[in-house]
MARMARBA-317805 format. One record per residue: residue in three letters; x, y, z of N, C-alpha, C in turn. Coordinates in steps of 0.001 Angstrom, whole numbers, plus 500000, padded with zeros to 6 digits. Each point is the difference from the previous one (the first is absolute). Example, Ala and Ser with C-alpha at 12.3 -4.5 7.8 and 13.67 -1.06 7.14 Angstrom:
residues 2
Ala513190494310507800499110501190500000500900501200500000/Ser499650501050499280500820501190500060499230501090500730/
end
This chain:
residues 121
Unk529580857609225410499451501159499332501094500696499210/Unk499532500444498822501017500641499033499798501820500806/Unk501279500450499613499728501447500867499924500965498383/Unk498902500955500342499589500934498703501000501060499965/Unk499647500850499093500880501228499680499323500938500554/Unk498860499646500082499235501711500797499597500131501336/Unk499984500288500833499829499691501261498499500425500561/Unk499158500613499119498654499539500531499020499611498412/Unk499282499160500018499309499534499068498182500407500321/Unk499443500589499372498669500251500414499294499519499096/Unk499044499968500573498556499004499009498893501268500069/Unk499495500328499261498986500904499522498481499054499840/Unk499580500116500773498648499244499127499195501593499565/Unk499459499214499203499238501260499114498440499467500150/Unk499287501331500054498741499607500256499490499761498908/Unk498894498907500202498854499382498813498873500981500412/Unk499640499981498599498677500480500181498690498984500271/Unk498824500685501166498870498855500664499607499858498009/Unk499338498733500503499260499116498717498505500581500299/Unk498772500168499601499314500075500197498870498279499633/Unk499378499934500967499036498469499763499376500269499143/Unk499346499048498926499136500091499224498861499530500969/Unk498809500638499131498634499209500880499554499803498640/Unk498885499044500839499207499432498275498972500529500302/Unk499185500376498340498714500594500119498604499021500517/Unk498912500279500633499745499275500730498541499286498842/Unk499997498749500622499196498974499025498583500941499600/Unk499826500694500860498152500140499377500613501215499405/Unk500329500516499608500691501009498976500159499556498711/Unk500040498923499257500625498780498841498412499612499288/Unk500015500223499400498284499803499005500778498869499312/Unk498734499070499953501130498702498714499558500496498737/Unk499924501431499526500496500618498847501216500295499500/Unk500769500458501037501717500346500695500875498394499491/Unk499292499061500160500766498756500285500511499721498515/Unk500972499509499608501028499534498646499284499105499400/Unk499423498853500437498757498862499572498576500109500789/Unk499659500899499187498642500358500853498905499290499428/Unk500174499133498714498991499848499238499809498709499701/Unk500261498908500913499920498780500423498587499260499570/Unk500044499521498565498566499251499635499695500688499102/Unk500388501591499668499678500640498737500551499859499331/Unk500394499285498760501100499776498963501280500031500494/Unk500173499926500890501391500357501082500842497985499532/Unk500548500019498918500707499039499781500839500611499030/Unk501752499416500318500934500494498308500425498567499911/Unk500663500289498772500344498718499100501179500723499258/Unk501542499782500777501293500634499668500651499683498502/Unk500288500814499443500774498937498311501071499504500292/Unk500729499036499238500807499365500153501331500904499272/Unk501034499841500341501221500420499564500042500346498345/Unk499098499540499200500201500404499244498613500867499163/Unk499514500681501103498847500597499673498419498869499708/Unk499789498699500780499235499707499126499070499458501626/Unk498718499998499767499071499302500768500648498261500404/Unk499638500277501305500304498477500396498964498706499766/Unk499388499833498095499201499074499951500548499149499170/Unk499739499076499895500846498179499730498917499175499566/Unk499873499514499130499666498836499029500373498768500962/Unk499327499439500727501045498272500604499187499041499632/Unk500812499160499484499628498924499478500227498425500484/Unk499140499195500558500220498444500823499736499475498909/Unk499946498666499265499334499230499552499251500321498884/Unk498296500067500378499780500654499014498746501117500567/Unk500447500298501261499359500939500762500957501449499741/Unk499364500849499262500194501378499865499794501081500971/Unk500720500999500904499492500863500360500376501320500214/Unk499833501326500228500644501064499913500493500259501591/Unk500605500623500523500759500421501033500460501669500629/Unk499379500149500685500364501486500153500525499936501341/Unk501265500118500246501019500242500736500081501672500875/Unk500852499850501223500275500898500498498856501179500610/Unk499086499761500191498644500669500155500357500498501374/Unk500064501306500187499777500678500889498478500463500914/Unk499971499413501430498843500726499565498561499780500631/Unk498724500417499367498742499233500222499833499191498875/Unk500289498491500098500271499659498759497898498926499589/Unk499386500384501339498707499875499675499204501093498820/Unk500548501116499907500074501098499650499706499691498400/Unk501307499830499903500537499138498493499590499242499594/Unk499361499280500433499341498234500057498439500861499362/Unk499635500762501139498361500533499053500154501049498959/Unk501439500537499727499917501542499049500038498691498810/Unk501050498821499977500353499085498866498222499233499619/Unk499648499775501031498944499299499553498403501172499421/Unk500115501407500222499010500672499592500572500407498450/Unk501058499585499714500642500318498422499621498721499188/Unk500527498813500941500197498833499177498631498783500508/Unk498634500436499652499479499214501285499953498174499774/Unk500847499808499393499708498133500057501075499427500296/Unk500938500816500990501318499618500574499977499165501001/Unk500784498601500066500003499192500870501643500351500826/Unk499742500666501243501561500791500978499658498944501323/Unk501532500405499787500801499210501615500798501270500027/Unk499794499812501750500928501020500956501388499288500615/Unk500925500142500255500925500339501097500458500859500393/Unk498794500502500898500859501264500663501027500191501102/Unk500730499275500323500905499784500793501067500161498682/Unk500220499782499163500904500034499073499807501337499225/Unk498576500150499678499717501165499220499908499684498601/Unk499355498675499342499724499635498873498789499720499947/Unk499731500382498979498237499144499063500367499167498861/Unk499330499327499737499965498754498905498337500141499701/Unk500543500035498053498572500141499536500258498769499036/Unk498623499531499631500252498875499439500019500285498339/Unk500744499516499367500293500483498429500928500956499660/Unk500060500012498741501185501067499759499522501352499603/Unk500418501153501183499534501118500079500962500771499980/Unk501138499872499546500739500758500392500164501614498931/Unk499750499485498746500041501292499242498387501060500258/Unk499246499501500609498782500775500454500073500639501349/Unk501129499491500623500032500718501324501127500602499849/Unk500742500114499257501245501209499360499327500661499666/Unk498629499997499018500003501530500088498889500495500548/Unk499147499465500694498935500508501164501416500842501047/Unk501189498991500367500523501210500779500736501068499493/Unk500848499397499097500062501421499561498997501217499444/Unk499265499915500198498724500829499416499337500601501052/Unk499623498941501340499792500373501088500894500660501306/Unk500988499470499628500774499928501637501470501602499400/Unk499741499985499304501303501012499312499129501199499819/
end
């Protein structure tokens, strides 16, 4: 042991102040009006822009099969599937909703630029 210069050393603890518990407010209190996504099946789908301000829709082209692409779908994307088809009604759509894309058949892409921008803005 090294020997100190002062011959008594004291420790102070200082009091904390008590925390008080939070409680949570209780479930039947919570209307799913209150709730952040309350509107699940009502137009309740987004479709984010891309970095440079623009809708995520794409022209893709196989062979000589044409089709449009709408990417990144947030969402109820059944939703989308009937708002697209009560605008456009002779649309032939594919879903992946696990991915969050539709595929329409043909090239749609300058008609659904500006249905959304017109609609969704």
């Amino acid at each position: 042991m090294k020997p100190t210069n002062t011959l008594l050393a004291l420790r102070v603890k200082v009091p904390q102040p008590e925390l008080t518990k939070y409680t949570f407010q209780d479930i039947t209190s919570i209307s799913s009006k209150d709730l952040p996504n309350n509107g699940f099946g009502l137009k309740n789908y987004y479709i984010p822009k891309t970095k440079f301000n623009h809708f995520p829709i794409y022209k893709k082209i196989q062979n000589t099969k044409i089709t449009t692409e709408i990417k990144r779908i947030q969402g109820d994307i059944h939703q989308l599937k009937q708002d697209l088809c009560e605008k456009f009604p002779n649309l032939k759509i594919t879903m992946n909703q696990s991915a969050g894309i539709i595929n329409i058949k043909g090239d749609l892409t300058r008609e659904l630029t500006k249905l959304f921008n017109k609609e969704i803005q």
